[in-house]
C-alpha positions as CSV (number, residue, x, y, z in Angstrom):
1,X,18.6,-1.9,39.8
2,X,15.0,-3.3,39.8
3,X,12.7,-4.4,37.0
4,X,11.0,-1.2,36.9
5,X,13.8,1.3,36.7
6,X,15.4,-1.1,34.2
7,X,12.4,-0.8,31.6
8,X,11.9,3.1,32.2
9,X,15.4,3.5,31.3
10,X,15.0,1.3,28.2
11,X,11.5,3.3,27.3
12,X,13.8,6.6,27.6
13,X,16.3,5.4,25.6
14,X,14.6,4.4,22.7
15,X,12.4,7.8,23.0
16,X,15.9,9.3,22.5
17,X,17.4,7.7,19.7
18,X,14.1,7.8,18.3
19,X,14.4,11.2,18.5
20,X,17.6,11.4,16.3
21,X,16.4,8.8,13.5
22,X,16.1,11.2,10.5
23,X,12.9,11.1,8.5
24,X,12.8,9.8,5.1
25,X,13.5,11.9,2.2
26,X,13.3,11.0,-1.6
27,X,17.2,10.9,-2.0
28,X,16.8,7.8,-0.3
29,X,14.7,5.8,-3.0
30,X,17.5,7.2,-6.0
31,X,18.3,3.6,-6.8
32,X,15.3,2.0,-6.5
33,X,13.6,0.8,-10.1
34,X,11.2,1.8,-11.8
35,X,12.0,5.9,-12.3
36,X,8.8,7.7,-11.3
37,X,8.4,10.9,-14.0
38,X,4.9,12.5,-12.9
39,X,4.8,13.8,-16.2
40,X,5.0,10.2,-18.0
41,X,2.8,8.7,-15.0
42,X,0.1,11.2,-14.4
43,X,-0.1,11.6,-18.3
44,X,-3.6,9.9,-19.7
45,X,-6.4,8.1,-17.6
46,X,-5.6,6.6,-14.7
47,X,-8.0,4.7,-11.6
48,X,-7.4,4.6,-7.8
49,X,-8.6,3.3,-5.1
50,X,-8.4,4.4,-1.8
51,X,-8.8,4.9,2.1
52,X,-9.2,7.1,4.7
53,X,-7.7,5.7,8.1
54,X,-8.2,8.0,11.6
55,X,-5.9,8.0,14.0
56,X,-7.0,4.7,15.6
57,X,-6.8,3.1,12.2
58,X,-9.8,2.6,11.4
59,X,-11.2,2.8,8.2
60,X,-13.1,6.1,8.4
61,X,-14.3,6.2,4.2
62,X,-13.5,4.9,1.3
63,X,-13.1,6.4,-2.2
64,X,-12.9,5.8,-5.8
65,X,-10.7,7.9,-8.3
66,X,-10.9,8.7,-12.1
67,X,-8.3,10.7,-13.5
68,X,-7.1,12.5,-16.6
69,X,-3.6,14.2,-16.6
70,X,-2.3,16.2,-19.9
71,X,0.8,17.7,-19.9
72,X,2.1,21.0,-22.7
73,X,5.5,21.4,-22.2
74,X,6.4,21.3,-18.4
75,X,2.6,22.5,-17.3
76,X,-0.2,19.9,-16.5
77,X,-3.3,19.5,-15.7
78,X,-4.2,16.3,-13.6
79,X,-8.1,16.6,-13.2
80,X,-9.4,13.9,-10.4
81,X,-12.8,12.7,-9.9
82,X,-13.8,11.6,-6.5
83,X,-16.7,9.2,-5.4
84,X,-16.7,8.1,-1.8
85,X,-18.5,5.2,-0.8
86,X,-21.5,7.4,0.8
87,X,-22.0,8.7,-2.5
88,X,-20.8,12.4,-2.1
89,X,-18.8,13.2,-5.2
90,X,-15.5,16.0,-5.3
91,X,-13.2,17.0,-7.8
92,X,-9.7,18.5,-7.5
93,X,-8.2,20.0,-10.7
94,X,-4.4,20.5,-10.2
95,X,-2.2,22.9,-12.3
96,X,1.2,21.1,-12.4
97,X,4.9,22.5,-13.0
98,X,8.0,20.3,-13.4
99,X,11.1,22.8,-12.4
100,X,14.6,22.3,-13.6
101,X,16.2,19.3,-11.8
102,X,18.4,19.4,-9.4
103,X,21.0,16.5,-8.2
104,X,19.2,14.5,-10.6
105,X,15.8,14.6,-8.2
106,X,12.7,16.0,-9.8
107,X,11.1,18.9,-8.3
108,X,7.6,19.8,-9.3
109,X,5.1,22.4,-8.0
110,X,1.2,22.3,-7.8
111,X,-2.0,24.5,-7.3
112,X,-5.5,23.5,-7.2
113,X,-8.2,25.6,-5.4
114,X,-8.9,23.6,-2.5
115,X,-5.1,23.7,-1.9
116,X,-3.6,26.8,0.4
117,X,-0.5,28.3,-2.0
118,X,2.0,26.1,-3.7
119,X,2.5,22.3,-3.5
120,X,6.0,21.3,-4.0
121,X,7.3,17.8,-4.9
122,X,10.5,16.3,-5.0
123,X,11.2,12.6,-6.5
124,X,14.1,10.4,-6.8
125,X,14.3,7.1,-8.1
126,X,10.4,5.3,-7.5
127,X,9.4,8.0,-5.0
128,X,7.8,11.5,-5.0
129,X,7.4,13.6,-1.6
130,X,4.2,16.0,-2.3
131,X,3.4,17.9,0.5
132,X,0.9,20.7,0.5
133,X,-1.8,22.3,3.0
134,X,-5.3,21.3,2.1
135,X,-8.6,23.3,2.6
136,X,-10.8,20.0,4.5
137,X,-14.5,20.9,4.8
138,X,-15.8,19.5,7.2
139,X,-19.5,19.7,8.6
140,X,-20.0,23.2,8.3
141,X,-16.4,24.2,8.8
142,X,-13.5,24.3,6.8
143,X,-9.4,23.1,8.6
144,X,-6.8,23.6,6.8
145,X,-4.5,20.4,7.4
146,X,-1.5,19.5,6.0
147,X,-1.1,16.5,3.4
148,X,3.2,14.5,3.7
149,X,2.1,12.3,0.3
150,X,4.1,9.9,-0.3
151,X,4.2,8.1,-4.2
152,X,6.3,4.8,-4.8
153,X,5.5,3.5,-8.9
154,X,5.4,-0.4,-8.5
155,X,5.5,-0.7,-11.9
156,X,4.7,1.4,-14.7
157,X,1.2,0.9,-14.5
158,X,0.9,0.6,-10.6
159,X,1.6,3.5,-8.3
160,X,0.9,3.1,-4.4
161,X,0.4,6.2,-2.1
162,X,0.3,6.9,1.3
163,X,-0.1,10.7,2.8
164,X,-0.1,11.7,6.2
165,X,-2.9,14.4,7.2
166,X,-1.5,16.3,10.2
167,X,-2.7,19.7,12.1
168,X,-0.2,21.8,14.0
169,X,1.6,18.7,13.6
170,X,-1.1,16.1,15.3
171,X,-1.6,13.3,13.0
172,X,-4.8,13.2,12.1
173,X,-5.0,9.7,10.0
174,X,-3.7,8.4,6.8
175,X,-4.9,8.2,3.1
176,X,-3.6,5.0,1.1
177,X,-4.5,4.8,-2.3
178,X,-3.6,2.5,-5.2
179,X,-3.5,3.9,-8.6
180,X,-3.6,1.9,-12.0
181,X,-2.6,3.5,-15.4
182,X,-4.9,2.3,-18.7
């Protein structure tokens, strides 16, 4: 067998068992220390910082944060205050509900008006899954694209996120944000 047919077989290989590798889910994080409550977290002021990253990963814009989450019960509301680094300002005001848990994960469930139905979340140990489809306005059209958000609490005043924005499931880039409770 030559060089060639060697490394193709190697490169079709690992496509396969690539193939089979399951994707992460919170479950996997159920031991892992500190235990991330959105209520307790996203409860108060918090600050983030983050990045938008196309699919080359490049740094397409940057972003600050300031938000203010208040919870009554199980129902919150986590307002969030956007400035990008061009100036252009947003805000998102989400309508939060922790659900019963289950297996001793979290499950939570979101609205906000940009956002296309019902975002649902699931955490275990440091890590919440949020995934939702987002209205993206963008020149003068509007996509909708769909947000896998990943949460991991550091600490119980650091949280980091990373979300995946995909389209008919093309990855599109990546948003990592910081965020820092007062």
């Amino acid at each position: 067998m030559n060089s060639r047919s060697l490394l193709v077989g190697i490169a079709a290989a690992a496509l396969l068992f690539s193939g089979c590798a399951s994707a992460p889910t919170p479950s996997d994080y159920a031991a892992e220390k500190p235990t991330f409550d959105l209520k307790t977290y996203f409860n108060g002021e918090l600050t983030a910082h983050g990045v938008f990253t196309d699919r080359s990963g490049k740094v397409a814009r940057r972003f600050t944060v300031q938000l203010k989450g208040s919870w009554t019960g199980d129902d919150g509301v986590l307002d969030e205050n956007f400035t990008y680094s061009d100036g252009k300002k947003e805000r998102r005001v989400w309508r939060l509900k922790k659900l019963p848990d289950v297996n001793g994960q979290g499950r939570y469930t979101g609205m906000a008006d940009d956002v296309v139905g019902t975002a649902v979340g699931e955490s275990a140990g440091n890590a919440l899954r949020w995934a939702y489809t987002l209205r993206l306005p963008v020149d003068d059209k509007v996509y909708e694209v769909q947000f896998d958000d990943w949460m991991y609490l550091m600490d119980e005043r650091v949280m980091i996120n990373k979300a995946v924005m995909s389209k008919f499931g093309v990855r599109l880039g990546e948003v990592t944000l910081s965020f820092y409770k007062k």
